[in-house]
N, CA, C and O atoms as CSV, one atom per row, in Angstrom:
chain,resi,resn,atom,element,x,y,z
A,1,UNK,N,N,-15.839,-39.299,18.803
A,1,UNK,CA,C,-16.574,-38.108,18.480
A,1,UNK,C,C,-17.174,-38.286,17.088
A,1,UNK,O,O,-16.503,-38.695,16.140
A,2,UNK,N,N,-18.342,-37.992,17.010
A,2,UNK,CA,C,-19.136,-38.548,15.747
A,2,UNK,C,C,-18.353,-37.002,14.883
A,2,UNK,O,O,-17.705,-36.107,15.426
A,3,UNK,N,N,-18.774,-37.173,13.179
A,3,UNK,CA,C,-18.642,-36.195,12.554
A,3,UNK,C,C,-19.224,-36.357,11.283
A,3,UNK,O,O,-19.277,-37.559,11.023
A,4,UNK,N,N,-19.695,-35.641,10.360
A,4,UNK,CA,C,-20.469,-35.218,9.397
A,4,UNK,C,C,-19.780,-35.426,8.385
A,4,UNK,O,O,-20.360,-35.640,7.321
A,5,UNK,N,N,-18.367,-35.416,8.449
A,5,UNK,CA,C,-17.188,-36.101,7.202
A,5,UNK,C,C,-17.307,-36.756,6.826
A,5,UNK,O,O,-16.884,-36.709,5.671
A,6,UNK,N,N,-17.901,-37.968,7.197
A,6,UNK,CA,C,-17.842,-39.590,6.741
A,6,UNK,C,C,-19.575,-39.727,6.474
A,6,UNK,O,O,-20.444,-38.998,6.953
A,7,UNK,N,N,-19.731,-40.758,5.668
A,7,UNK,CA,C,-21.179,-41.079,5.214
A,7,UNK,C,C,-20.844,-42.681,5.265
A,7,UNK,O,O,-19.765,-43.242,5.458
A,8,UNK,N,N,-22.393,-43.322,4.979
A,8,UNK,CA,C,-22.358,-44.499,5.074
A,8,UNK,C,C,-21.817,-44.868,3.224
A,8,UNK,O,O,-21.880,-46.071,2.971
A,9,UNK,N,N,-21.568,-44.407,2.612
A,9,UNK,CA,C,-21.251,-44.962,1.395
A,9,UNK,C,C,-19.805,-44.824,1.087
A,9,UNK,O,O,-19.313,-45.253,0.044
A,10,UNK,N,N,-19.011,-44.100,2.193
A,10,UNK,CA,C,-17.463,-44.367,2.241
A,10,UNK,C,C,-16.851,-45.615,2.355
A,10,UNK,O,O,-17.302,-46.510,3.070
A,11,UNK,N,N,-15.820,-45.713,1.663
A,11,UNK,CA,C,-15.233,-47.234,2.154
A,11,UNK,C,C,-14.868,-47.111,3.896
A,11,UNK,O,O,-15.186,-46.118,4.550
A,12,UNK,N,N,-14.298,-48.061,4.360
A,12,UNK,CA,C,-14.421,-48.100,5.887
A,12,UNK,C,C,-12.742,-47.663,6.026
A,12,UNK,O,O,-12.265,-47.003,6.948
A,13,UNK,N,N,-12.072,-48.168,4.961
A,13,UNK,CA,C,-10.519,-47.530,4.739
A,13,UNK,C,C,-10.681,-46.025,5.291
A,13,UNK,O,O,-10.425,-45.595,6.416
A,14,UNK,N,N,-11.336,-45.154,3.821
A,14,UNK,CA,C,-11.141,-44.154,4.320
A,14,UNK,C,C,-12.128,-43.334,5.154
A,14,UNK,O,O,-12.160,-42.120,5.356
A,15,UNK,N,N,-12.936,-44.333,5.589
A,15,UNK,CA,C,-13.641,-43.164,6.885
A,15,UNK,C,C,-12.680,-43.420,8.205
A,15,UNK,O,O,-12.658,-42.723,9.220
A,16,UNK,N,N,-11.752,-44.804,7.882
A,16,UNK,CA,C,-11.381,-44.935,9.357
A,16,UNK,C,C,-10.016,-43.629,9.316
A,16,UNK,O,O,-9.424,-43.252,10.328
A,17,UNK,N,N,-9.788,-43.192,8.123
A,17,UNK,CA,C,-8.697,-42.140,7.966
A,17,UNK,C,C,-9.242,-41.048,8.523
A,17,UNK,O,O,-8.671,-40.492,9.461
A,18,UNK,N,N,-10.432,-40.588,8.016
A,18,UNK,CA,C,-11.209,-39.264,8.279
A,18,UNK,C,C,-11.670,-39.268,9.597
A,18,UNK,O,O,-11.796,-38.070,9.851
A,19,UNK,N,N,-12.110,-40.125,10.930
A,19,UNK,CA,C,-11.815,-40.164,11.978
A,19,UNK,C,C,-11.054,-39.653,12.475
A,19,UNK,O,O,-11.128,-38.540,12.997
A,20,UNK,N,N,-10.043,-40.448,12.413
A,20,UNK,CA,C,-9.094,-40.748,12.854
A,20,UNK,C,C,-7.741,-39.244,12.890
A,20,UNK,O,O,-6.831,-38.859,13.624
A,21,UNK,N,N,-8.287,-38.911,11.810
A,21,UNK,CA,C,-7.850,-37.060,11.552
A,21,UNK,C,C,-8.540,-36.337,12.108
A,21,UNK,O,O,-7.881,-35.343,12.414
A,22,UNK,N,N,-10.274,-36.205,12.669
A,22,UNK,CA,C,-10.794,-35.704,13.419
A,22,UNK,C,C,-10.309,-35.432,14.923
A,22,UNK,O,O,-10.184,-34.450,15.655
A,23,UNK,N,N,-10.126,-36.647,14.990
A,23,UNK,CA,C,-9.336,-36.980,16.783
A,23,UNK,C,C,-7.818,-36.597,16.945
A,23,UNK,O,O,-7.238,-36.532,18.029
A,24,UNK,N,N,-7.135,-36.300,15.449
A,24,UNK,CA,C,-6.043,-36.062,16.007
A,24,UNK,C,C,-5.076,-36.799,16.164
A,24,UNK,O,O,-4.050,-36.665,16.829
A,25,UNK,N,N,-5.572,-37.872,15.294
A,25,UNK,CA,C,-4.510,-38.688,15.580
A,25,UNK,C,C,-3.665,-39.229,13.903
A,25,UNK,O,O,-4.227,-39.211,12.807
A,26,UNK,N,N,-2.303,-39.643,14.158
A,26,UNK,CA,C,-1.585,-39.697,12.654
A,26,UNK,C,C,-1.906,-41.642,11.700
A,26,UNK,O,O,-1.524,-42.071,10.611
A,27,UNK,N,N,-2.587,-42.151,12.607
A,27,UNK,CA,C,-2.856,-43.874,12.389
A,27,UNK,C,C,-1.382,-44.152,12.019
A,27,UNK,O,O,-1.309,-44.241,10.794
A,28,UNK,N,N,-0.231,-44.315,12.586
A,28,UNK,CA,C,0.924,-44.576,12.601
A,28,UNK,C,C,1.950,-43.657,11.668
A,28,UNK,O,O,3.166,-43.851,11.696
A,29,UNK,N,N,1.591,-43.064,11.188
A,29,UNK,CA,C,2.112,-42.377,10.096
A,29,UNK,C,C,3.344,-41.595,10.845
A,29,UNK,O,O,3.205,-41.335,12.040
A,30,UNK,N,N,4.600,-41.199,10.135
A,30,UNK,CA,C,5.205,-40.231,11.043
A,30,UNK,C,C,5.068,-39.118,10.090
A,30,UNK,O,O,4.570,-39.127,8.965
A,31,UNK,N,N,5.701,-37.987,10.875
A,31,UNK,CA,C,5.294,-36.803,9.932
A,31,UNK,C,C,6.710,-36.493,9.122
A,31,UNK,O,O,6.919,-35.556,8.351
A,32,UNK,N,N,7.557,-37.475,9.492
A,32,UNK,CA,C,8.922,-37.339,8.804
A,32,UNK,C,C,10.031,-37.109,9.480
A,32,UNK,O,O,10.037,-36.667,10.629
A,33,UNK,N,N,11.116,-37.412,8.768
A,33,UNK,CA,C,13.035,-37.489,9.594
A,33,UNK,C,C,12.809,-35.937,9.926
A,33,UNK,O,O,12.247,-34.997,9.363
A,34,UNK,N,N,13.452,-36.109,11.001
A,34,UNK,CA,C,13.985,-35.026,11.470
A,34,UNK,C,C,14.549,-33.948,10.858
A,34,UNK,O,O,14.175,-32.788,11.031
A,35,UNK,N,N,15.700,-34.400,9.939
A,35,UNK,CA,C,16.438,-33.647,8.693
A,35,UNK,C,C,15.035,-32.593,8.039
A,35,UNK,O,O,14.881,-31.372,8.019
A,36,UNK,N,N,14.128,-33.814,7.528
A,36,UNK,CA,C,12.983,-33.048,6.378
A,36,UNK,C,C,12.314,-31.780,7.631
A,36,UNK,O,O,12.173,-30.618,7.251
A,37,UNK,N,N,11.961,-32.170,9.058
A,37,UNK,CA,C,11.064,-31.099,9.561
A,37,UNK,C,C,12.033,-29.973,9.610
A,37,UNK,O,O,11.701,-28.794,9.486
A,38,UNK,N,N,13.416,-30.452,9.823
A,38,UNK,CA,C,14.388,-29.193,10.454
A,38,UNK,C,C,14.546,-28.473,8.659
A,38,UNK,O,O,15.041,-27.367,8.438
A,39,UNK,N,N,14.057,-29.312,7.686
A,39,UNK,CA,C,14.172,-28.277,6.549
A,39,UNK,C,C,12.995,-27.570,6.289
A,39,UNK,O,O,12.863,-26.578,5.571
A,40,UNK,N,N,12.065,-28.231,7.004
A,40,UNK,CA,C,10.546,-27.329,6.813
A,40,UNK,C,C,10.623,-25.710,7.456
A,40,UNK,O,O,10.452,-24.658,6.841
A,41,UNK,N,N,10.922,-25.900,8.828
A,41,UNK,CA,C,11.050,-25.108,9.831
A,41,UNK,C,C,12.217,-23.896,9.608
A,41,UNK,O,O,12.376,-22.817,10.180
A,42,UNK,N,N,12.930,-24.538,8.562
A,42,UNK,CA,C,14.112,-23.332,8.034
A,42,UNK,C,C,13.302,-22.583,6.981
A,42,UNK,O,O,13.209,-21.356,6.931
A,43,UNK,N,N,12.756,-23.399,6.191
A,43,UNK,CA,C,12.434,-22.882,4.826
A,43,UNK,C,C,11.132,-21.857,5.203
A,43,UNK,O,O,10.854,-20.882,4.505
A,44,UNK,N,N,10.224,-22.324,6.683
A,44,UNK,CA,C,9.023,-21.350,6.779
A,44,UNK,C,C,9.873,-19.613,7.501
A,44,UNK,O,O,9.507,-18.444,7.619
A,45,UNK,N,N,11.027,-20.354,7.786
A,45,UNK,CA,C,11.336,-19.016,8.907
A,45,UNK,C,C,11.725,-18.183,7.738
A,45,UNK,O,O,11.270,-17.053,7.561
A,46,UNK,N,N,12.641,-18.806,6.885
A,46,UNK,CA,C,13.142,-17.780,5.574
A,46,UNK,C,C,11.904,-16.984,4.726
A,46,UNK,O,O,12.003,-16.023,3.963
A,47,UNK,N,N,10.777,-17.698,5.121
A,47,UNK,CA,C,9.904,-17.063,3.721
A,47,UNK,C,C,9.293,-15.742,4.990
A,47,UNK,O,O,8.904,-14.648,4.580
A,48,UNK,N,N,9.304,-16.071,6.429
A,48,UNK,CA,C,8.644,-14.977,6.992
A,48,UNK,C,C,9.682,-13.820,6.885
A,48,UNK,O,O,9.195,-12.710,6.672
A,49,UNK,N,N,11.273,-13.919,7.020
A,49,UNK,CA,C,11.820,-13.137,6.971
A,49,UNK,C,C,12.255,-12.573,5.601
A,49,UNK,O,O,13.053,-11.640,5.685
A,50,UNK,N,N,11.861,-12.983,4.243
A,50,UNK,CA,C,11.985,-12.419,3.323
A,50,UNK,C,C,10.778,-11.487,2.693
A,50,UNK,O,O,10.880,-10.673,1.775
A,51,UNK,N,N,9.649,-11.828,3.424
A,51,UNK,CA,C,8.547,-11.096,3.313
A,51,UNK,C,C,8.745,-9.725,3.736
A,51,UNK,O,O,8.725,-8.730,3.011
A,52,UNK,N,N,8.999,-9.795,5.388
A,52,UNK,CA,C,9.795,-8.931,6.054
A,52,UNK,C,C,10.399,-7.715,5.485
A,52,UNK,O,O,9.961,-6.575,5.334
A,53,UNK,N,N,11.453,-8.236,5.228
A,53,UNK,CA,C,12.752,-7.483,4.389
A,53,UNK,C,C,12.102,-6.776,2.720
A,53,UNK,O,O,12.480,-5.778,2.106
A,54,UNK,N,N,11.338,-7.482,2.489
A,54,UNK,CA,C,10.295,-6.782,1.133
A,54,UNK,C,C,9.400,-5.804,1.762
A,54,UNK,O,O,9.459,-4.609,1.472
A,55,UNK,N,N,9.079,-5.990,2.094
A,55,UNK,CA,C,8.121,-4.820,3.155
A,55,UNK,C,C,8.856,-3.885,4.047
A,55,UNK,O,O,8.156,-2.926,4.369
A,56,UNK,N,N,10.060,-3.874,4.544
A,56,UNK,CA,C,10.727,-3.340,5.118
A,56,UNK,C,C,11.470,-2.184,3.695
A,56,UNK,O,O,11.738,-0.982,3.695
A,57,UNK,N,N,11.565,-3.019,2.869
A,57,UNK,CA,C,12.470,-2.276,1.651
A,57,UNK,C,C,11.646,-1.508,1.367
A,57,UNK,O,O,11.898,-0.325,1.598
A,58,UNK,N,N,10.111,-1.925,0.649
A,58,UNK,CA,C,9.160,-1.144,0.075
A,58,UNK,C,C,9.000,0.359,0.688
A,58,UNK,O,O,8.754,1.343,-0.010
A,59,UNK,N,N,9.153,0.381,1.896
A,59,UNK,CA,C,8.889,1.520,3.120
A,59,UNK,C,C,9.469,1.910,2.994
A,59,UNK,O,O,9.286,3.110,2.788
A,60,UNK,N,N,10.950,1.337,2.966
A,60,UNK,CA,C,12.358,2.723,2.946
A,60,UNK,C,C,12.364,3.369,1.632
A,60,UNK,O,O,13.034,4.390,1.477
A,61,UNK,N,N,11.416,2.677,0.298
A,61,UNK,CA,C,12.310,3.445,-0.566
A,61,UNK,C,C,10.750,4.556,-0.856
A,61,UNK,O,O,10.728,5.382,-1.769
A,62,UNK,N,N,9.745,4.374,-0.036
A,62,UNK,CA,C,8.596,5.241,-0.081
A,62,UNK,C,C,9.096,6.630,0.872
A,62,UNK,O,O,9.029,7.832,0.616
A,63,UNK,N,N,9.582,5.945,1.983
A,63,UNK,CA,C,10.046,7.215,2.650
A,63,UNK,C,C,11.227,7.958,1.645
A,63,UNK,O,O,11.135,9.125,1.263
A,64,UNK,N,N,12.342,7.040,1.303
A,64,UNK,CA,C,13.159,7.974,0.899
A,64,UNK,C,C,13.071,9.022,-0.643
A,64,UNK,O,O,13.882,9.850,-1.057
A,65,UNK,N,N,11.627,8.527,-1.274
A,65,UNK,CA,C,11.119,9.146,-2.419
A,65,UNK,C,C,10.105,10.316,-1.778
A,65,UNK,O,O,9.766,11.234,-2.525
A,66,UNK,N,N,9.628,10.287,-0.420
A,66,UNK,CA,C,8.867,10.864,-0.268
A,66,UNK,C,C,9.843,12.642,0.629
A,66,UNK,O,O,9.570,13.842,0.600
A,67,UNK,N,N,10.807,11.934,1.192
A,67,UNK,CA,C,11.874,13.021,1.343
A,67,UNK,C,C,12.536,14.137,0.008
A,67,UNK,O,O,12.917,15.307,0.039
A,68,UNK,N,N,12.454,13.280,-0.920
A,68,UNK,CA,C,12.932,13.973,-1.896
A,68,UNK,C,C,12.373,14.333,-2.443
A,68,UNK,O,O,13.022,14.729,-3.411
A,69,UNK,N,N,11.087,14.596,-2.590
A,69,UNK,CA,C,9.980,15.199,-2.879
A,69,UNK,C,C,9.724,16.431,-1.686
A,69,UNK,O,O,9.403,17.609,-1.845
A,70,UNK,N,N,9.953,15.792,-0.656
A,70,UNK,CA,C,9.566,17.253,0.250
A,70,UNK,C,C,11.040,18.237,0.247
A,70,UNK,O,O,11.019,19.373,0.720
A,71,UNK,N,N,11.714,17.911,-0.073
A,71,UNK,CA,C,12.743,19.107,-0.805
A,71,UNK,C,C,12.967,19.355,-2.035
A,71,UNK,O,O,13.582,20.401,-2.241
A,72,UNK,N,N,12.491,18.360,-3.485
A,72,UNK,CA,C,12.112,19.553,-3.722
A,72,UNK,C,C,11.255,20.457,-3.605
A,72,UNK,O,O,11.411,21.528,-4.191
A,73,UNK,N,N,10.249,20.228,-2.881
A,73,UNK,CA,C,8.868,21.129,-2.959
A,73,UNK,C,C,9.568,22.656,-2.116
A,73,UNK,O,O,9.143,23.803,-2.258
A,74,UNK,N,N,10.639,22.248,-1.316
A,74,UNK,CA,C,11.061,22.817,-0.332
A,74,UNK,C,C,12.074,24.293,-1.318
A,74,UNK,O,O,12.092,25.511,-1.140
A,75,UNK,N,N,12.716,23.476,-2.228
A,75,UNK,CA,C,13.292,24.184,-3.321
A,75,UNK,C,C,12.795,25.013,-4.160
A,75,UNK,O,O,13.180,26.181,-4.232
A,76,UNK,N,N,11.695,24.405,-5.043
A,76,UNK,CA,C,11.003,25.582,-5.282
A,76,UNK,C,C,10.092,26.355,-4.677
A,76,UNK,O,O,9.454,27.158,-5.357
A,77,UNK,N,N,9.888,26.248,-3.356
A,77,UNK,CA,C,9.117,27.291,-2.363
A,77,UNK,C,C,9.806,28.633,-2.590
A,77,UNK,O,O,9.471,29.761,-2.952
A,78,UNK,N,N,11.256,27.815,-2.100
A,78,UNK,CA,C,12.213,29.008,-1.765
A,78,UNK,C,C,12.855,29.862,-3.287
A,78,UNK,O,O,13.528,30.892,-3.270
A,79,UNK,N,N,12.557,29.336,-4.135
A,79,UNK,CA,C,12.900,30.222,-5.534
A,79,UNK,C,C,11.866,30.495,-5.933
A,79,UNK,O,O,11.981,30.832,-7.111
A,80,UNK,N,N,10.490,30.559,-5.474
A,80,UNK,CA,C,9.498,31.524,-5.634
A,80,UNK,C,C,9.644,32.566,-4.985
A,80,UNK,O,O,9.358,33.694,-5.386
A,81,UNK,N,N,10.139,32.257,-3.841
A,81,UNK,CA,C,10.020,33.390,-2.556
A,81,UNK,C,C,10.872,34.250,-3.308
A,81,UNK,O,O,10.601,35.401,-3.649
A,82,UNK,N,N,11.684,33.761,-3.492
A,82,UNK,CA,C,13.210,34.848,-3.798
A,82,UNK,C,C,12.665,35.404,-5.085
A,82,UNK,O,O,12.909,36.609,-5.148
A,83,UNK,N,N,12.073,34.995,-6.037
A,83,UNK,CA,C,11.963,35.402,-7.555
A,83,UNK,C,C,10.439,36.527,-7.270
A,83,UNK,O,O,10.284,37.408,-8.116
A,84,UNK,N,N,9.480,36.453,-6.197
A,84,UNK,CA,C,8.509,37.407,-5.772
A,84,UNK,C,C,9.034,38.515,-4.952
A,84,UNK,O,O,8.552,39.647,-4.915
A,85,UNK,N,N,10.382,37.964,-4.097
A,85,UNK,CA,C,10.776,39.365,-3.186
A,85,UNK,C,C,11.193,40.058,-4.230
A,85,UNK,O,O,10.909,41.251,-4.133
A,86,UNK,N,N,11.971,39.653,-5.553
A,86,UNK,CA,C,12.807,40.965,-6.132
A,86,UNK,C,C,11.963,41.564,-7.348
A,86,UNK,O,O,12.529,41.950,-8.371
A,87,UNK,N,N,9.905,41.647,-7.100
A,87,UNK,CA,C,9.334,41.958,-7.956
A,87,UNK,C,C,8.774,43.398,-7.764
A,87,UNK,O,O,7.852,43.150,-6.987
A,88,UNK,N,N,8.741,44.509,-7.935
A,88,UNK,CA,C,8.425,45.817,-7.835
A,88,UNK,C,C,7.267,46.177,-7.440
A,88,UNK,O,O,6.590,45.252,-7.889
A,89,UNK,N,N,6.418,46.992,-6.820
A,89,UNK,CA,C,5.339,47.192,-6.144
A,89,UNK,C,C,3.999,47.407,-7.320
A,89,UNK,O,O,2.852,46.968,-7.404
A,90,UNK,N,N,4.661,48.115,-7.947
A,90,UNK,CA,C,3.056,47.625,-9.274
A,90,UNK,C,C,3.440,46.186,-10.371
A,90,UNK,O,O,2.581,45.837,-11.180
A,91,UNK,N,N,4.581,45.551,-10.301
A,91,UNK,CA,C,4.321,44.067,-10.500
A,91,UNK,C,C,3.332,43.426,-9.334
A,91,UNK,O,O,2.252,42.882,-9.565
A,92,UNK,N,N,3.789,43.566,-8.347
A,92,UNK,CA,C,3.119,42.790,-7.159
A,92,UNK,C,C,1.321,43.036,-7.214
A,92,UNK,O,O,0.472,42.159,-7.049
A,93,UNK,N,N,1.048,44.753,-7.547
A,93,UNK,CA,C,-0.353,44.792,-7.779
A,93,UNK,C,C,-0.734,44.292,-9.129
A,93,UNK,O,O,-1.955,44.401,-9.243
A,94,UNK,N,N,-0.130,43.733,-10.315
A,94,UNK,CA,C,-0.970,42.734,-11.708
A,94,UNK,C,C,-2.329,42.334,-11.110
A,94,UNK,O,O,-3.476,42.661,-11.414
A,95,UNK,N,N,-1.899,41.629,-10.285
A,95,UNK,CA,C,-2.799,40.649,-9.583
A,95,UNK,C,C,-4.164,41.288,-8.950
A,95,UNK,O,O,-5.304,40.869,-9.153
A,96,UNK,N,N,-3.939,41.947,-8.466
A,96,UNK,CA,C,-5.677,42.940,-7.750
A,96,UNK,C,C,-6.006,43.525,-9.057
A,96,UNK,O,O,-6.881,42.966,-9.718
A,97,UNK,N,N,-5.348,44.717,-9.585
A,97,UNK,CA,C,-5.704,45.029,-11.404
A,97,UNK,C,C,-6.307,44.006,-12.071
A,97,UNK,O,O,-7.158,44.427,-12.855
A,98,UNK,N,N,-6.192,42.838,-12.058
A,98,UNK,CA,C,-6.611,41.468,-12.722
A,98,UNK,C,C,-8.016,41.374,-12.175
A,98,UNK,O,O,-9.060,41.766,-12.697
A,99,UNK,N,N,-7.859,40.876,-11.213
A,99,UNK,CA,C,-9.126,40.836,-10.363
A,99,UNK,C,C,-10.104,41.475,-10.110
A,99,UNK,O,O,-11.175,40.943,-9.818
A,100,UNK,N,N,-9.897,42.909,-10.184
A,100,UNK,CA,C,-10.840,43.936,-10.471
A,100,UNK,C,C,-11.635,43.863,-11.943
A,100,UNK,O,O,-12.856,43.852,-12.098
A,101,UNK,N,N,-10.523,43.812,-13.063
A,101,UNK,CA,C,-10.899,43.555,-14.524
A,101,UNK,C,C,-12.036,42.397,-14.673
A,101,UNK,O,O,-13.147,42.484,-15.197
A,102,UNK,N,N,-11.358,41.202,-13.999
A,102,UNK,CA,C,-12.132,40.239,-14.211
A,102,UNK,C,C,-13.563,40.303,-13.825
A,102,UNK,O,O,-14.512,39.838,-14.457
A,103,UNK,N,N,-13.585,41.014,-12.575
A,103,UNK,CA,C,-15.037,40.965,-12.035
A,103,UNK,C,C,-15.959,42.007,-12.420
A,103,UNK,O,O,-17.133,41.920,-12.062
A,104,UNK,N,N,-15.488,43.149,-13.229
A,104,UNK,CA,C,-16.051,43.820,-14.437
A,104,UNK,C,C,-16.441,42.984,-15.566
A,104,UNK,O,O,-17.487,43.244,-16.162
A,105,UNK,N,N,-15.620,41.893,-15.961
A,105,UNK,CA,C,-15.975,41.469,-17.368
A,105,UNK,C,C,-17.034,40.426,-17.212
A,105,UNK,O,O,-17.885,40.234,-18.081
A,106,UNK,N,N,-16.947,39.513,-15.691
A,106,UNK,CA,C,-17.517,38.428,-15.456
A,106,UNK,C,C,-19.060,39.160,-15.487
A,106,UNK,O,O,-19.649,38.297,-16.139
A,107,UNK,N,N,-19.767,39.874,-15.289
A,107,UNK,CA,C,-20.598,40.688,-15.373
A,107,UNK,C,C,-21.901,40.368,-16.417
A,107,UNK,O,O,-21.755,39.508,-17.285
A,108,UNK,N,N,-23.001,41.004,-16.304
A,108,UNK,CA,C,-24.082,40.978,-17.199
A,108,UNK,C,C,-23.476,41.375,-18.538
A,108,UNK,O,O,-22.571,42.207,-18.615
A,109,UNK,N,N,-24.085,40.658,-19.753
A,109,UNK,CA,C,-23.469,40.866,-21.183
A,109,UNK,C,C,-24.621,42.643,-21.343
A,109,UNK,O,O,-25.796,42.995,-21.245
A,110,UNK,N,N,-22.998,43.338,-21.689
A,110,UNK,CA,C,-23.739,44.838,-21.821
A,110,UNK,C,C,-24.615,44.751,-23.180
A,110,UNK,O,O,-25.449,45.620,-23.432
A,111,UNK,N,N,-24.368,43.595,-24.084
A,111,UNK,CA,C,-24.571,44.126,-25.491
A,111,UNK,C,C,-24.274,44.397,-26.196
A,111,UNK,O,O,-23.366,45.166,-25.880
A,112,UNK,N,N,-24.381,44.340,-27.675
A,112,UNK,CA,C,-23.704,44.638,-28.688
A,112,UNK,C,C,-23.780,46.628,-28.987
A,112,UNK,O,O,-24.728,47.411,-28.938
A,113,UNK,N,N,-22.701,46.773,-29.206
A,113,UNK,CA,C,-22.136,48.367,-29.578
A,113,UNK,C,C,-22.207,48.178,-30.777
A,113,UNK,O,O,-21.649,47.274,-31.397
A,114,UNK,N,N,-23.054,49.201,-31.299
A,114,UNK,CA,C,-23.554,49.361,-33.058
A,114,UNK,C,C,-23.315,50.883,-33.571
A,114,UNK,O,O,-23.590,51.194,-34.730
């Protein structure tokens, strides 16, 4: 199979390498003892499963920050609630009184009083 890798100004050494890697093939080479692949094949499985377990951690401790956040939010809901039920009926109206005021004041400038 021809290929675009090799030029005529390569040595013939290494175009016959660059071939020869095209096709797939090792030109006698081994890829190593058994021992070294069975340490390759450990060492790739450990790095997928420590990735894993980092990403697995990251999540639990997002969820479990994100729980504790939704109680307290949950906490002070409920000590608003309680601190507004025990507020008196013209405390409770401040708020419309306010609002009325405001939208009097927000108003055209009357002018200076002389």
């Amino acid at each position: 199979m021809p290929t675009f890798l090799t030029s005529r100004t390569m040595s013939p050494a290494l175009a016959g390498r660059v071939r020869a890697s095209v096709r797939g093939q090792s030109r006698g080479r081994k890829s190593g003892s058994p021992r070294r692949r069975l340490l390759v094949a450990v060492a790739r499985v450990a790095a997928v499963v420590l990735v894993l377990a980092v990403g697995r951690s990251f999540l639990a401790f997002r969820l479990q920050k994100s729980s504790e956040l939704d109680h307290a939010r949950a906490a002070l809901r409920d000590t608003t609630r309680a601190h507004a039920a025990s507020l008196s009926a013209p405390q409770r109206d401040v708020f419309a009184r306010a609002a009325g005021w405001l939208a009097t004041e927000a108003g055209p400038y009357p002018g200076d009083l002389v």
